[in-house]
FIGU-591715 format. One record per residue (C-alpha): residue in one letter; y, x, z. Coordinates in steps of 0.25 Angstrom, whole numbers, plus 5000, padded with zeros to 4 digits. Layout:
<recs>
AYXZ...
</recs>
This chain:
<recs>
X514454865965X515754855956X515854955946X516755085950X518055085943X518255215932X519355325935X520155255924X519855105930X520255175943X521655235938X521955105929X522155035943X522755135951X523855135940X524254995940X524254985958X525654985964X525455105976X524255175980X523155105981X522155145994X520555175990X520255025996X521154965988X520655025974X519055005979X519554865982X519954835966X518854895961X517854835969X517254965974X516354945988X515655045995X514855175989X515755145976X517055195985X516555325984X516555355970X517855275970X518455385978X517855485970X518655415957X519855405967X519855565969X519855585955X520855505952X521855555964X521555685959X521955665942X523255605950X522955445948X522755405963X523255445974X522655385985X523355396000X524255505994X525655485995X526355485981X526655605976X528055665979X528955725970X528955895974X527255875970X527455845954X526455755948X524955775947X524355835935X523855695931X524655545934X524855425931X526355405926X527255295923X527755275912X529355275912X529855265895X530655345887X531855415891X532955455883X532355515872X531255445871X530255525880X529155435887X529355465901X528555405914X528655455929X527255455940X526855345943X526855365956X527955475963X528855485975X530255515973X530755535959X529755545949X529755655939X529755615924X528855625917X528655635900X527555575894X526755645882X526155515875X525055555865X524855475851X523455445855X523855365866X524455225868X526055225869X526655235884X527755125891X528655125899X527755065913X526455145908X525555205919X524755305914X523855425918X524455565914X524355695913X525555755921X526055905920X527555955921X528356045911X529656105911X530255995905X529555905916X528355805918X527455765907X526455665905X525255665896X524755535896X523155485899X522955355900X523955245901X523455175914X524455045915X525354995905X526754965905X527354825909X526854705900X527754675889X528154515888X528854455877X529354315879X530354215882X531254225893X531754105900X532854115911X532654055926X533554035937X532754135945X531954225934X531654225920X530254215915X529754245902X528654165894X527954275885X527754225871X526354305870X525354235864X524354255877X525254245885X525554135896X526254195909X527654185911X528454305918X529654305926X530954395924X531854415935X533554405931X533454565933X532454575922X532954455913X533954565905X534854445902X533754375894X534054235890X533254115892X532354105879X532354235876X531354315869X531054425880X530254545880X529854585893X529254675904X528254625915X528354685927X527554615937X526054565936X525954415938X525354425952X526054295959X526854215950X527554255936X527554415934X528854475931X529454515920X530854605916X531254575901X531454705892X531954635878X532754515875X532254485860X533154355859X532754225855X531154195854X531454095844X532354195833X531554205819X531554365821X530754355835X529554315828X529154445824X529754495838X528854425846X527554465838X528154615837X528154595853X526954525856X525954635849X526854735853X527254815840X528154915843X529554875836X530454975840X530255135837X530555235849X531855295846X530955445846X530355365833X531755335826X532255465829X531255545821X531255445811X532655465808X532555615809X531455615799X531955675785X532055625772X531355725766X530155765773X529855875766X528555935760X527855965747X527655855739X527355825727X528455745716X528155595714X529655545711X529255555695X528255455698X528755295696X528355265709X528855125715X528855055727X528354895727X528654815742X529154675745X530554635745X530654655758X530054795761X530754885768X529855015766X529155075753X527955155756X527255155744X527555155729X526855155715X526755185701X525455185691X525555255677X524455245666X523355345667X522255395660X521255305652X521955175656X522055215671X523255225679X523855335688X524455255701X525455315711X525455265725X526455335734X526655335749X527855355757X527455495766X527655435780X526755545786X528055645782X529055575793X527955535801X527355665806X526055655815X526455655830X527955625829X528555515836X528655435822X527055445822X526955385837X527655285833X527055255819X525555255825X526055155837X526355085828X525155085817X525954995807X527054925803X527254785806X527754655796X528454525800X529254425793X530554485799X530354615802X529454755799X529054815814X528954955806X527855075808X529055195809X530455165809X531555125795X531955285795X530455295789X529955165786X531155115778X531855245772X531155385772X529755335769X530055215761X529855255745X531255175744X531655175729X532355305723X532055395735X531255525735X530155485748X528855555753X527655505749X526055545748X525655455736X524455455728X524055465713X522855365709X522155365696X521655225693X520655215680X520855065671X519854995681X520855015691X520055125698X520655245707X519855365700X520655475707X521955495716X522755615721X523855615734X525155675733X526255705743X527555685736X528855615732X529055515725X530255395723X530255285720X530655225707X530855065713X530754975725X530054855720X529654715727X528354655724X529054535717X529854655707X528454715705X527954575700X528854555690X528854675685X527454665682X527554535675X528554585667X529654525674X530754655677X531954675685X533054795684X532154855695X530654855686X531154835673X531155025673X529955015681X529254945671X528155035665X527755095679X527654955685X526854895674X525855025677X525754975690X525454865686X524354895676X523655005687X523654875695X522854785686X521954905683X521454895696X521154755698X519854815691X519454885702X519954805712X519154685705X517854795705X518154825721X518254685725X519354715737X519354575747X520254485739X520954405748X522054305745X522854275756X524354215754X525254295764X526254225771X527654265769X528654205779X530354195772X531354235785X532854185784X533854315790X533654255802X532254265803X532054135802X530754085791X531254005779X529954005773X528354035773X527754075760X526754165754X526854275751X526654305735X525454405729X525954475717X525254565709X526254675714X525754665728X524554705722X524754815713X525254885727X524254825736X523154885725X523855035723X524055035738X522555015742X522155115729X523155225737X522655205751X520955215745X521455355739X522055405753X520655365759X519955435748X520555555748X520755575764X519255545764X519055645751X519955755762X519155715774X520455685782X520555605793X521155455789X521155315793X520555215784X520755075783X519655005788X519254875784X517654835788X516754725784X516954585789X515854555799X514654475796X515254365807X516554355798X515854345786X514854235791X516154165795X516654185781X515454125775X515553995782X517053975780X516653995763X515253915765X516353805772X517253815759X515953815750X516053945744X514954055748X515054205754X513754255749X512954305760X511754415760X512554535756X513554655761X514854575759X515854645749X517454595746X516854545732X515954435740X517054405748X518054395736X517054305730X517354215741X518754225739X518654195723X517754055727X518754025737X519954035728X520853925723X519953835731X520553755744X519653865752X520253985745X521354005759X520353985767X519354075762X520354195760X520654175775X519354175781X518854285773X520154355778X519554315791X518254385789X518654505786X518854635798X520154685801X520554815794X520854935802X520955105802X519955195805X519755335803X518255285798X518155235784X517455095785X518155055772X518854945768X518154815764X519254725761X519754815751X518254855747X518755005749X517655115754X519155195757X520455145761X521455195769X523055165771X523955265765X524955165758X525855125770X526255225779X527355165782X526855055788X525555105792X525355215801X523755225794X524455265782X525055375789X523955425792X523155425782X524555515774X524355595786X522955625781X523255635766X524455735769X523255825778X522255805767X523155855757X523955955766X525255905763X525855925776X525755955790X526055795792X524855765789X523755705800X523855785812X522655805822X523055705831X523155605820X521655625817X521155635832X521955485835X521555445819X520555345826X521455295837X522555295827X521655195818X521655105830X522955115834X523555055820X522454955817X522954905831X524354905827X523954845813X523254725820X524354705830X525554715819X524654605809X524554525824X526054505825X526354505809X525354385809X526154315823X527454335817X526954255805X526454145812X527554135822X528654125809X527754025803X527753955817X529253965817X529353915802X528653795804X529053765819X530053655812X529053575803X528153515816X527653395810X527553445796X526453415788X525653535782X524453555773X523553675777X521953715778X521053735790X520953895792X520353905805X519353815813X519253825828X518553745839X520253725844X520653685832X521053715816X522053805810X522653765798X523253855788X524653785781X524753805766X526153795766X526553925775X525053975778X525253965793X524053925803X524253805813X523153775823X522653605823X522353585837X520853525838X521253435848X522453375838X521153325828X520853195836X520253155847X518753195844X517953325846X517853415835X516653535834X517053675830X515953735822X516253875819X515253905810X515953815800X517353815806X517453655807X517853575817X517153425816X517553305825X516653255831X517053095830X517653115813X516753205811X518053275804X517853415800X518853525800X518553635793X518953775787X519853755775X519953605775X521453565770X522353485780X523553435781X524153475797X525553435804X526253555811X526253505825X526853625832X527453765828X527653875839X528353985832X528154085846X526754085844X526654065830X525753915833X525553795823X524953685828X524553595818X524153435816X522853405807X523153285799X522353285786X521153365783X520953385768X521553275764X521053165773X522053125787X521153195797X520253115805X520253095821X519553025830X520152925839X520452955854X519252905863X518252965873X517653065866X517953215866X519253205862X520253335863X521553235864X522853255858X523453415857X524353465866X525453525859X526053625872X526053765865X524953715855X525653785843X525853925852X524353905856X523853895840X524654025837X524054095848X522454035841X522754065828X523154205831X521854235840X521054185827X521754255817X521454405828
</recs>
């Protein structure tokens, strides 16, 4: 006997039928034969009666009002903002209704159906919302191309490989080859489904729609409600408070050139018996953005800011972002900073939290910071001197500690890709590492291990950053890759960074060093929140949690939130629905995290895609980074980008994929491919949509690589190039997940 449906099962289908479906019809799609009909009319009663099926019941008119429970359709915002839906189902006008979303549950569309508690007011209908049943219309971003009839669409989504077709009514005057966003409004029963475009985003091919497309495609939210601006604009610039006075401190602001926001600053003085006395102040977010308020909505939805080469998709709007909580130089701002004592091993003995004011005394970039450090001063640094070599000094002293802690000492180049004003790339480089992007990096994490200290000290609520173990899978497959490059990961102990680091110092200046950085990278788990302490062992921190960018981070929020309860500072501090959804919360923005470092990472690869699309039959040297039983993925020295050698472009042989070793050997040259081998590849084909290098073998360290002649063995043939590039962008981003 099938298995009966659950109530929720039950209602999930009823909600997605056109009409009223008879008790056949729904014992037919489930399955339900004989004694079983019984209690599916038993689950059919209840159900009528919480209002979700109606049976043989004509719909219900107007003069009877709505039941006490429903399900409504979601209609969108009017005028002013307000989410409204209407019944679902209704004869003759149908009231309007006004939803009341709750925070712990997912946002709500226009097209929604969903389950609702239904009760009328003076002012009208109002729905509290129980369970979104449907969703709205898919959303389909793509390329539009004209017809004589219609119009279809051909989505750019990676998974994607079904066309749909747009009717002259629903084209919105969109022109052939178009970049389209759009609404589908059929399901693909015979033929195309339909679709009605929403968005013309103009031409697929423009520079600038790179980071549109992956913004799209993982669906970041790029455009704040105006309810969002609104109360960002209203928000003063003094908000108010007991604080305490920092503005006599040398505190200074240290950021790219190209930063727009300032949320932390600096400054170190001597202290006793060689030590130091280090400030690390924050801008006080948690002061405009006030628990509950439509800036907070937004903020958690969004968990994070995120970063492309042409554009910041930010967590809260400029109004905040770029002026009142950005410590921009000369200007009183807000701030909860923290006073750190650090001994001459480099040591944090004791710290102490403070709610204050404070301004800053200069707006540095990291290149300024450098010179300055080397001696080398401008008009800017040349006042600043003393406080900056402190700095500096507090720095190196701890390096000592940091040396005794043995954090995971990666070294990994980051990419940095050059845009023209028109968006265009003039250039792939790497990005520099200066001693300046340290001395922050260090006071930062030295910061966010007192916040967790003393909200753990408090016994407040918190969300720590959590980064576990590798497993013992990972690690295996770490050993072989350093056994494949000669070097040893000792094996027979709990693993600690400092064996890790080990690794990393054998490997280094050797021809495996990259390789060995990368798959080490590769073993390691993925950080997240929690509102449990798991600690962190990358950083080989027992406590850590993030209080430095707030900002950017919507983590950071709460943890101030936490500090200013702790310390009573405020009635903005966390509220009790904040520590009733902490762990929801801490779901929610590690979600957000990954799908922001997702589209950061496309974005990248299709710009790199786009840079080299005019050098097909260029000549590039490169490593092995990846093996698989389809082929090779070869790193290129000269911009860091990842191509994909098709196995079937090696020759006409079968070649064996051991995974244990992460080779490939033919099986007539007895050629091996393996992990860090050198070569020298031709770029066959750049697909800058999917982000897809496809890449020609021809020498493999050093020596023209070998292939075996055509004949009758288990030859793969010649590569077929159609969408070959697009299908290696859609591999190497399934590896790198």
């Amino acid at each position: 006997m099938k298995r009966l449906p659950s109530k929720p099962e039950i209602a999930q289908w009823l909600s997605e039928q056109e009409g009223r479906p008879a008790f056949h019809d729904i014992s037919r799609a489930f399955g339900i034969k004989g004694a079983a009909k019984i209690d599916l009319k038993r689950m059919l009663a209840e159900l009528e009666a919480e209002g979700l099926y109606e049976g043989r019941k004509r719909r219900r008119p107007r003069g009877e009002g709505l039941p006490p429970v429903g399900i409504i359709r979601v209609t969108g915002p009017d005028a002013q903002g307000e989410l409204m839906a209407e019944p679902a189902e209704f004869e003759g006008e149908a009231p309007r209704i006004l939803v009341i979303e709750r925070k712990d549950q997912p946002a709500l569309g226009a097209g929604d159906r969903v389950l609702a508690k239904l009760t009328q007011t003076e002012d009208g209908w109002h729905a509290h919302p129980i369970r979104k049943l449907q969703s709205g219309p898919r959303t389909v971003l793509g390329i539009y191309r004209a017809g004589s009839e219609f119009g279809r669409i051909l989505p750019i989504d990676k998974g994607a490989d079904l066309e749909f077709r747009v009717s002259t009514a629903d084209a919105r005057g969109a022109k052939d080859g178009e970049l389209v966003e759009a609404e589908q409004t059929s399901p693909p029963r015979l033929g195309l489904p339909k679709a009605r475009i929403v968005r013309r985003l103009g031409d697929p091919g423009a520079p600038r729609a790179v980071s549109l497309i992956a913004i799209h495609q993982h669906g970041i939210p790029d455009h704040f409600p105006d309810t969002v601006l609104a109360e960002a604009e209203d928000a003063p610039a003094d908000p108010g408070g007991r604080r305490e006075d920092l503005r006599g401190l040398p505190l200074l602001t240290i950021d790219p050139s190209d930063a727009r926001d300032h949320d932390d600053a600096v400054c170190a003085e001597p202290g006793a018996d060689g030590g130091f006395i280090v400030w690390v102040a924050i801008a006080d977010v948690a002061a405009y953005v006030r628990p509950g308020s439509e800036l907070d909505r937004e903020a958690r939805k969004r968990g994070n800011s995120s970063y492309f080469p042409d554009r910041v998709v930010p967590m809260l709007p400029d109004r905040l972002s770029g002026d009142l909580c950005s410590l921009h130089e000369g200007v009183d701002r807000p701030v909860l900073a923290v006073r750190m004592e650090v001994n001459a091993q480099g040591e944090k003995t004791a710290h102490r939290f403070v709610r204050g004011t404070m301004t800053s005394r200069a707006s540095l970039t990291y290149e300024q910071a450098q010179a300055a450090f080397e001696g080398r001063l401008d008009d800017q640094t040349d006042p600043l001197a003393e406080g900056l070599s402190h700095l500096y000094a507090a720095w190196q002293a701890t390096l000592k500690a940091r040396a005794a802690r043995q954090p995971l000492d990666l070294d990994l180049p980051e990419r940095r890709i050059v845009l023209d004003e028109a968006g265009t790339v003039t250039s792939v480089a790497f990005k520099d590492r200066l001693d300046a992007h340290k001395v922050i990096e260090e006071f930062m994490v030295m910061a966010n291990v007192a916040a967790a200290e003393e909200l753990i000290a408090s016994r407040s609520p918190l969300l720590f950053r959590v980064h576990e173990e590798p497993t013992i899978e990972k690690i295996e497959a770490l050993r072989e890759v350093a056994q494949g490059a000669g070097l040893v990961l000792a094996k027979g102990q709990v693993l600690q960074t400092r064996h890790l680091n080990k690794l990393l110092a054998d490997a280094e200046g050797s021809e495996f060093d990259e390789l060995i950085n990368m798959a080490t990278l590769r073993s390691m788990t993925q950080a997240y929140y929690a509102p449990e302490n798991f600690g962190h062992f990358g950083l080989a921190l027992r406590n850590y949690a993030h209080f430095t960018s707030p900002i950017r981070r919507y983590s950071d929020l709460i943890v101030h939130r936490a500090l200013i309860s702790a310390h009573k500072w405020g009635k903005d501090g966390l509220s009790d629905w904040d520590i009733e959804h902490l762990a929801e919360t801490a779901t929610q923005i590690s979600e957000t995290e990954r799908r922001s470092m997702a589209a950061e990472r496309d974005t990248t690869d299709r710009y790199l895609a786009a840079f080299m699309a005019d050098r097909i039959g260029a000549v590039f040297q490169g490593r092995i980074s990846g093996v698989a039983r389809f082929g090779l993925f070869v790193k290129l020295d000269e911009t860091g980008a990842d191509g994909l050698v098709p196995i079937r472009s090696l020759g006409d042989e079968y070649f064996h994929h051991d995974a244990d070793s992460q080779t490939l050997r033919g099986e007539k040259t007895g050629t091996v491919l393996g992990l860090g081998q050198k070569v020298v590849v031709k770029l066959a084909e750049a697909e800058a949509m999917t982000g897809g290098l496809l890449l020609e073998l021809l020498e493999v360290e050093g020596a023209p690589m070998a292939r075996a002649r055509r004949g009758k063995g288990r030859g793969k043939g010649p590569v077929s190039r159609k969408g070959a590039a697009a299908k290696a962008g859609r591999i190497r981003r399934r590896r790198e997940r």
